[in-house]
VMD Tcl script that draws the C-alpha trace (Angstrom):
set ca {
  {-116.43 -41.23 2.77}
  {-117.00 -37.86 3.98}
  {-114.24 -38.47 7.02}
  {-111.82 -39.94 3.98}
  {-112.27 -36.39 2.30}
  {-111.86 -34.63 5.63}
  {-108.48 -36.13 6.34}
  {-106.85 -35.66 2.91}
  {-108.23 -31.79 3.24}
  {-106.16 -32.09 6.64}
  {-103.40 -33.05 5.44}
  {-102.92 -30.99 2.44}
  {-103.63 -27.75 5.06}
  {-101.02 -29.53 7.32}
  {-98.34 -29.86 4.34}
  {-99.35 -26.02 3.42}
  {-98.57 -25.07 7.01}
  {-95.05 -26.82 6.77}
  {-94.37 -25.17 3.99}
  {-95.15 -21.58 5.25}
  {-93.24 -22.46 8.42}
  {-90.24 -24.19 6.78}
  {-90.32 -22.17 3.54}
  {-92.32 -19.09 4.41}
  {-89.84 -17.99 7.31}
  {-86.81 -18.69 5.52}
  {-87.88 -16.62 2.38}
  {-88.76 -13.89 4.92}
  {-85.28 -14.30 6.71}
  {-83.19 -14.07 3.45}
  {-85.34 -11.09 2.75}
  {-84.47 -9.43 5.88}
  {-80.93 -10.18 5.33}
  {-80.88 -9.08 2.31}
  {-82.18 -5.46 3.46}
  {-79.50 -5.39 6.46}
  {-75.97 -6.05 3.46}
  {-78.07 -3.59 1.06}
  {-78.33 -0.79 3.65}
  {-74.81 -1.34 5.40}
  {-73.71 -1.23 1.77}
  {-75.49 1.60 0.92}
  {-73.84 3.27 4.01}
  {-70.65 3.09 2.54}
  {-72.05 4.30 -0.97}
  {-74.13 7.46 0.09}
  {-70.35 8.43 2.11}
  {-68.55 7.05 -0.76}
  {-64.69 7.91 -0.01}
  {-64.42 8.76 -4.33}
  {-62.15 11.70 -4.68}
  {-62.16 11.33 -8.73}
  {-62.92 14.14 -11.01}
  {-66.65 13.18 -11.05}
  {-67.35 14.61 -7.60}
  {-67.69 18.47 -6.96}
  {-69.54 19.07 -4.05}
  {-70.70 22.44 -3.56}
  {-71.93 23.87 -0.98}
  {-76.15 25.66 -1.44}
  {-77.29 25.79 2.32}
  {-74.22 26.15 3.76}
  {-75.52 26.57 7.20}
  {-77.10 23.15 6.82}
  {-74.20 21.86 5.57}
  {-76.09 20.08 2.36}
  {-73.86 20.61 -0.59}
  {-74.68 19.64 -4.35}
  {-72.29 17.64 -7.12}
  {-71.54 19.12 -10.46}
  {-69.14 18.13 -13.20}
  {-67.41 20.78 -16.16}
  {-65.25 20.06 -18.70}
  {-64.41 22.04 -22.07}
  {-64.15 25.70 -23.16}
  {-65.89 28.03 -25.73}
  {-67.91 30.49 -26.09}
  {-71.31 28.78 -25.27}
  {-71.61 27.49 -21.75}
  {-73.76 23.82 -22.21}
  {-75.94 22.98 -18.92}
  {-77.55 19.72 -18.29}
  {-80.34 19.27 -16.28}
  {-81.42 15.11 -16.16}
  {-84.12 13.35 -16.52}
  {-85.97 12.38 -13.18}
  {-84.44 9.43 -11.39}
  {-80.92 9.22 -12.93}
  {-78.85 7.56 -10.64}
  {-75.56 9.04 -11.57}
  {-76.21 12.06 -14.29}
  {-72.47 12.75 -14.98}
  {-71.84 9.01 -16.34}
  {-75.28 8.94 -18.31}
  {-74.53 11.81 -20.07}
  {-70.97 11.50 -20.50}
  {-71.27 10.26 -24.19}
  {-72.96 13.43 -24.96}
  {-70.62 15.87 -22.75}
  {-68.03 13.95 -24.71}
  {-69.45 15.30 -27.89}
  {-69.77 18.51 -27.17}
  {-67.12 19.33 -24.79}
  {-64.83 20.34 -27.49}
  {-66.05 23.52 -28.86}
  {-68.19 24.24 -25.75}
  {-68.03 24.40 -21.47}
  {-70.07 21.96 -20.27}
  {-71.25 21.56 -17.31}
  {-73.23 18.27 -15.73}
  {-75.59 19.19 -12.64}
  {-76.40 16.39 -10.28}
  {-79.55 17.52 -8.25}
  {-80.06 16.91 -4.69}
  {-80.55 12.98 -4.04}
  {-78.92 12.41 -7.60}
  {-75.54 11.03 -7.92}
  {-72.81 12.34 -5.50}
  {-75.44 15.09 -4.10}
  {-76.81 14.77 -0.52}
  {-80.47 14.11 0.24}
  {-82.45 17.07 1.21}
  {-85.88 16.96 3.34}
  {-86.17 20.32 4.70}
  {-86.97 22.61 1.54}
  {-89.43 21.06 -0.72}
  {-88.93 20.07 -4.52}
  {-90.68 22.93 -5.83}
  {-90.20 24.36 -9.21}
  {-88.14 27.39 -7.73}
  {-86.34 25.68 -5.07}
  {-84.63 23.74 -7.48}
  {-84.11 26.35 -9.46}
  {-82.39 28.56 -6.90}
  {-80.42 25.67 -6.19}
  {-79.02 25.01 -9.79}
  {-78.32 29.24 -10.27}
  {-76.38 28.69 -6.24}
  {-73.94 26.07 -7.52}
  {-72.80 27.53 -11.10}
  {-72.82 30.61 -9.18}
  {-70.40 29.52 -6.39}
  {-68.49 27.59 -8.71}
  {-68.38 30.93 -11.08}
  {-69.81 29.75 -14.24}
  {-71.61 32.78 -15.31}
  {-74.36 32.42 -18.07}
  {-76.09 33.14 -20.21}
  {-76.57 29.24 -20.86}
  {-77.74 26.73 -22.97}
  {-79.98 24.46 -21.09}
  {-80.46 20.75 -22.51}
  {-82.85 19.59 -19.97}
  {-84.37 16.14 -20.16}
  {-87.52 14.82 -19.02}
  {-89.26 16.73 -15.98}
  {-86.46 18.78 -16.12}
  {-87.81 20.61 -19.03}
  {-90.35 21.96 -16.61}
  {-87.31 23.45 -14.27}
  {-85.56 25.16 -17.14}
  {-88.74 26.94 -18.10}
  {-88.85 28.03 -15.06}
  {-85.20 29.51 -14.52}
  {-85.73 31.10 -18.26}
  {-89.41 32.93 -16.75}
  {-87.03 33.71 -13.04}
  {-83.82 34.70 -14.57}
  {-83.75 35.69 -18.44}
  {-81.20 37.42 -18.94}
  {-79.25 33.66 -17.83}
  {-80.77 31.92 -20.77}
  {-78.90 31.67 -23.69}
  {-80.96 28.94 -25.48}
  {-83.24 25.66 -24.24}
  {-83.02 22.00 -25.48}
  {-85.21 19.50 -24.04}
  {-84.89 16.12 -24.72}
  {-88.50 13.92 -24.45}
  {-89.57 16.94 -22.09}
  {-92.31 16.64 -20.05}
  {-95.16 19.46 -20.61}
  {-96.46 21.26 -18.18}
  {-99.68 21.58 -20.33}
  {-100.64 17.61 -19.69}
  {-102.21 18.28 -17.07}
  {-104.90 19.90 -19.15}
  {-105.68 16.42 -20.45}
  {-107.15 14.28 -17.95}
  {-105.72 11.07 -19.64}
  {-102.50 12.52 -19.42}
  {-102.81 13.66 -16.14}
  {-103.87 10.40 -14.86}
  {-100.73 9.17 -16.36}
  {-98.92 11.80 -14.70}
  {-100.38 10.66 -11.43}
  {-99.79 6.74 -12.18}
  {-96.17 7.31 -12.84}
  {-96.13 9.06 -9.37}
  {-97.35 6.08 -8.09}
  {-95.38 3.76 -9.16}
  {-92.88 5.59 -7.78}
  {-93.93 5.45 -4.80}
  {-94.40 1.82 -4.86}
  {-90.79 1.49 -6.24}
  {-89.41 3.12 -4.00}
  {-90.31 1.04 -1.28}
  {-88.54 -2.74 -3.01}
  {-85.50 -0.78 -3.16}
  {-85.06 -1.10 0.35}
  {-84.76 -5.10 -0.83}
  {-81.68 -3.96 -3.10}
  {-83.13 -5.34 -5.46}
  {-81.43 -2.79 -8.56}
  {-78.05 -3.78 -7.14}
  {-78.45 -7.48 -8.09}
  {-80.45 -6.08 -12.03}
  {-77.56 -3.86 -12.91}
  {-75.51 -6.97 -12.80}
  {-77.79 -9.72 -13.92}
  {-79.84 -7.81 -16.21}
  {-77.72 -5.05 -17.34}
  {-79.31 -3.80 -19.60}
  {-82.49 -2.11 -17.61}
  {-79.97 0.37 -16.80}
  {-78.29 0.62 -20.49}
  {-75.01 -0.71 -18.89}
  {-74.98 -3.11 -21.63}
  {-74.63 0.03 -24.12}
  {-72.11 1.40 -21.86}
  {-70.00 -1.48 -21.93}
  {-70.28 -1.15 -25.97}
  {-69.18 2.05 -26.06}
  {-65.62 1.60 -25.33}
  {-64.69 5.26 -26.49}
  {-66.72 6.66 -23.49}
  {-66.72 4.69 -20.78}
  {-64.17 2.56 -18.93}
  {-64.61 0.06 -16.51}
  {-64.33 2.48 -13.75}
  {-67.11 4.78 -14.97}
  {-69.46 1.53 -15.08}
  {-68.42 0.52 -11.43}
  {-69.34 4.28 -10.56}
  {-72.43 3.83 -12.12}
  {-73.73 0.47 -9.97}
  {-72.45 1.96 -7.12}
  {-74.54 5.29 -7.37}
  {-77.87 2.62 -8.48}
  {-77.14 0.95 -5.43}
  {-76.97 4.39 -3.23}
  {-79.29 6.38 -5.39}
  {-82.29 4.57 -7.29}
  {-85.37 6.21 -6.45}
  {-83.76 8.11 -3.69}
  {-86.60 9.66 -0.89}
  {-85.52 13.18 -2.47}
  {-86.26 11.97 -5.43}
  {-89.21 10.46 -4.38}
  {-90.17 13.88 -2.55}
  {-89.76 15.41 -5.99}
  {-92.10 13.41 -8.09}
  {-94.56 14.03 -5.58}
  {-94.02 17.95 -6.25}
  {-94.70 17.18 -10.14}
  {-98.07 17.87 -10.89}
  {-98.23 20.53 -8.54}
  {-94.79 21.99 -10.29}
  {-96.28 21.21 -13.65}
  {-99.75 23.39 -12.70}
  {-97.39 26.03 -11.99}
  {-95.84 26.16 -15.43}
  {-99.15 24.75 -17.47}
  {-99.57 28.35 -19.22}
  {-96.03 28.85 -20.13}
  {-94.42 29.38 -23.91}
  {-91.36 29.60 -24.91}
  {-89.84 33.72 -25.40}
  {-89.80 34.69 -28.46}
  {-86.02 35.25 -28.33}
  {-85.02 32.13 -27.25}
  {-83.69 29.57 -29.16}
  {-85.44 26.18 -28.93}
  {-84.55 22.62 -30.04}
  {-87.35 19.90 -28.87}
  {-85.89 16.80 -29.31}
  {-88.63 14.28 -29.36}
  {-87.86 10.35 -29.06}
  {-89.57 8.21 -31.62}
  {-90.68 5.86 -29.14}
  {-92.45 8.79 -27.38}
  {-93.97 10.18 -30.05}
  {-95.61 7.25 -31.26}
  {-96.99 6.39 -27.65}
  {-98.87 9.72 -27.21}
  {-99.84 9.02 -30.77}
  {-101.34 6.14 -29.99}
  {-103.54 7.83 -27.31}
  {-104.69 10.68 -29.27}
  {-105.81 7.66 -32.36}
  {-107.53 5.56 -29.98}
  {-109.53 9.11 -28.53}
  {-108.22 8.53 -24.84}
  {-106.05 12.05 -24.82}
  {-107.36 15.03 -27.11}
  {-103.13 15.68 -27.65}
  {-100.40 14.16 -28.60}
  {-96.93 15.04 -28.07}
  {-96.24 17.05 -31.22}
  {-99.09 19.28 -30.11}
  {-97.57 19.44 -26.59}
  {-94.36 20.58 -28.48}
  {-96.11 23.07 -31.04}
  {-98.07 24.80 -28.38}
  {-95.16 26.34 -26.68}
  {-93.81 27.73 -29.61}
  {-93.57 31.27 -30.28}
  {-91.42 32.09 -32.98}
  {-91.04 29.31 -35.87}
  {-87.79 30.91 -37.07}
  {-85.55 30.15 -34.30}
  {-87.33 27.21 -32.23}
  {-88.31 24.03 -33.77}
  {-88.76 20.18 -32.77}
  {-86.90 17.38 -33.96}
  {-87.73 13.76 -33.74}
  {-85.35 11.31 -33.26}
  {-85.61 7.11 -33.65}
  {-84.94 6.16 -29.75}
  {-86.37 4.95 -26.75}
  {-87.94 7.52 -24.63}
  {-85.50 6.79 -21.64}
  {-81.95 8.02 -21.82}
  {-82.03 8.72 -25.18}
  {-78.42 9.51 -25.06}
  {-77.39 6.56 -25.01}
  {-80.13 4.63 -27.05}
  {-79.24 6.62 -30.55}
  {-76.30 9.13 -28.80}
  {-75.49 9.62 -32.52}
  {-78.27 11.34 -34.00}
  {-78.91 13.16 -30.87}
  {-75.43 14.38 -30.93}
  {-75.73 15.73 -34.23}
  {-78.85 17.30 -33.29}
  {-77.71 19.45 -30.82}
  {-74.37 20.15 -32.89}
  {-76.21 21.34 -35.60}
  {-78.24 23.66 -33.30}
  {-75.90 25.51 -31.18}
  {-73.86 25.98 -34.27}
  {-77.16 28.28 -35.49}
  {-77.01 30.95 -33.55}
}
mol new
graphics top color blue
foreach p $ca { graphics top sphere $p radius 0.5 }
foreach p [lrange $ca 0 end-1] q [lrange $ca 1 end] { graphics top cylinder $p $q radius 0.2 }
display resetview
């Protein structure tokens, strides 16, 4: 009996072990081909031959030769600059619905950070609050867009444009942030742990994406990366914008600069964790619904001691000329999840003042 049992254990091991070898080292071979067509793709991508009007290089350490992309479009009297959220593959076709809507009464003008869009990687000065900075002041600078501007800065980006308005006042005309991140969260250990999980996950990311893996989701699942909303949007975007868009997710998603900046974040947020808006600056936080309702949800259940509108209301200085607004959305590219009512929002602010 007990040599019956020993057998059938063999042979189930021995039917494992052909699997693994028959099935194990193909999966691992498709794998590694899969890595060798994504990278000699992505070759070709990151020294994409596009001479369209979405690419601007610019050169910031010239002696380096590392240059940055920007886009402009419009004219008026306010000059509009957008800073993304962290992690947008191709800035200047996520926000074109909103350039779109703004470019006719104002300049505005699209900034792709290093290892975002058309911009080159950069390794040898670190993502720090300033550096970036410097770097965004360098390219409207060479490119001779002179400020003061309007800042609509999204995500951890909010963090960079409180910065340049603390470096370089007299360049700030007004600041919108769109589902900004607070420097002040990392006074809330829940919310810093959250800080340091999305870090993390980065991290992790990062590392499939060697696999290509977002090349082959932007096509079968489309809408992770709101190309489904694109496509809708017929007004904004033609077919060439979308095929500019896969091709920067398939050269840029979770880029190693970008990766090298989210592992500057909490530091960069420390950095800024005291600041408040100046009380001559005119504010607009735009707050996603979606958002709201999530940091909501963790002051209720007693896990964070804040939630986002208090995050919002504690940088506030003067109530007459800086406000928040919150807006029905998701809390990722809200642009293009309810580009109407965000539209309007901004509209209706820069027309204030």
């Amino acid at each position: 009996m007990v040599n019956e049992i020993f057998l059938k254990l063999l042979g189930v091991l021995e039917k494992i072990r052909d699997f693994i070898v028959n099935w194990g080292l193909k999966t691992l071979v498709a794998i590694i081909v899969l890595i060798i067509i994504h990278n000699v793709i992505k070759i070709g991508e990151i020294s994409s031959r596009y001479t369209g009007e979405y690419k601007n290089l610019t050169p910031v350490y010239e002696k380096e030769n590392k240059f940055m992309n920007y886009y402009t479009v419009g004219e008026g009297e306010k000059t509009i600059v957008i800073l993304p959220e962290f992690g947008s593959q191709s800035p200047i076709i996520q926000y074109k619905a909103l350039v779109n809507g703004l470019k006719d009464k104002y300049k505005v003008v699209v900034i792709e950070y290093f290892g975002y869009g058309f911009s080159m990687s950069m390794k040898n000065h670190e993502r720090t609050n300033d550096n970036i900075v410097d770097e965004v002041k360098k390219v409207l600078e060479y490119r001779e867009i002179y400020g003061p501007y309007v800042f609509i800065a999204a995500d951890t980006s909010n963090i960079y444009a409180m910065r340049f308005q603390e470096k370089y006042p007299e360049l700030v005309q007004g600041i919108i942030s769109i589902d900004g991140v607070y420097p002040a969260e990392v006074n809330d250990e829940f919310l810093l742990s959250n800080i340091r999980n999305r870090v993390s996950n980065i991290n992790i990311n990062s590392i499939f994406e060697l696999t290509g893996f977002e090349r082959i989701v932007s096509y079968v699942s489309p809408k992770v990366f709101y190309i489904d909303k694109m496509k809708k949007m017929t007004d904004v975007y033609t077919k060439e914008d979308i095929s500019i868009y896969r091709n920067r997710i398939g050269s840029s998603y979770l880029s190693r600069t970008m990766v090298r900046e989210a592992n500057k974040l909490e530091e960069n947020m420390y950095n800024m964790k005291d600041y408040k808006w100046k009380e001559n600056i005119p504010v607009l936080e735009i707050v996603s619904s979606e958002k709201k309702d999530i940091y909501e949800n963790y002051k209720n259940s007693n896990k964070s001691n804040i939630n986002l509108i208090d995050l919002a209301n504690e940088v506030i200085t003067n109530n007459t000329i800086q406000r928040i607004e919150a807006i029905d959305g998701n809390q990722q590219m809200l642009q293009l999840s309810n580009t109407g009512w965000l539209l309007q929002a901004v509209r209706n602010f820069l027309s204030d003042f």
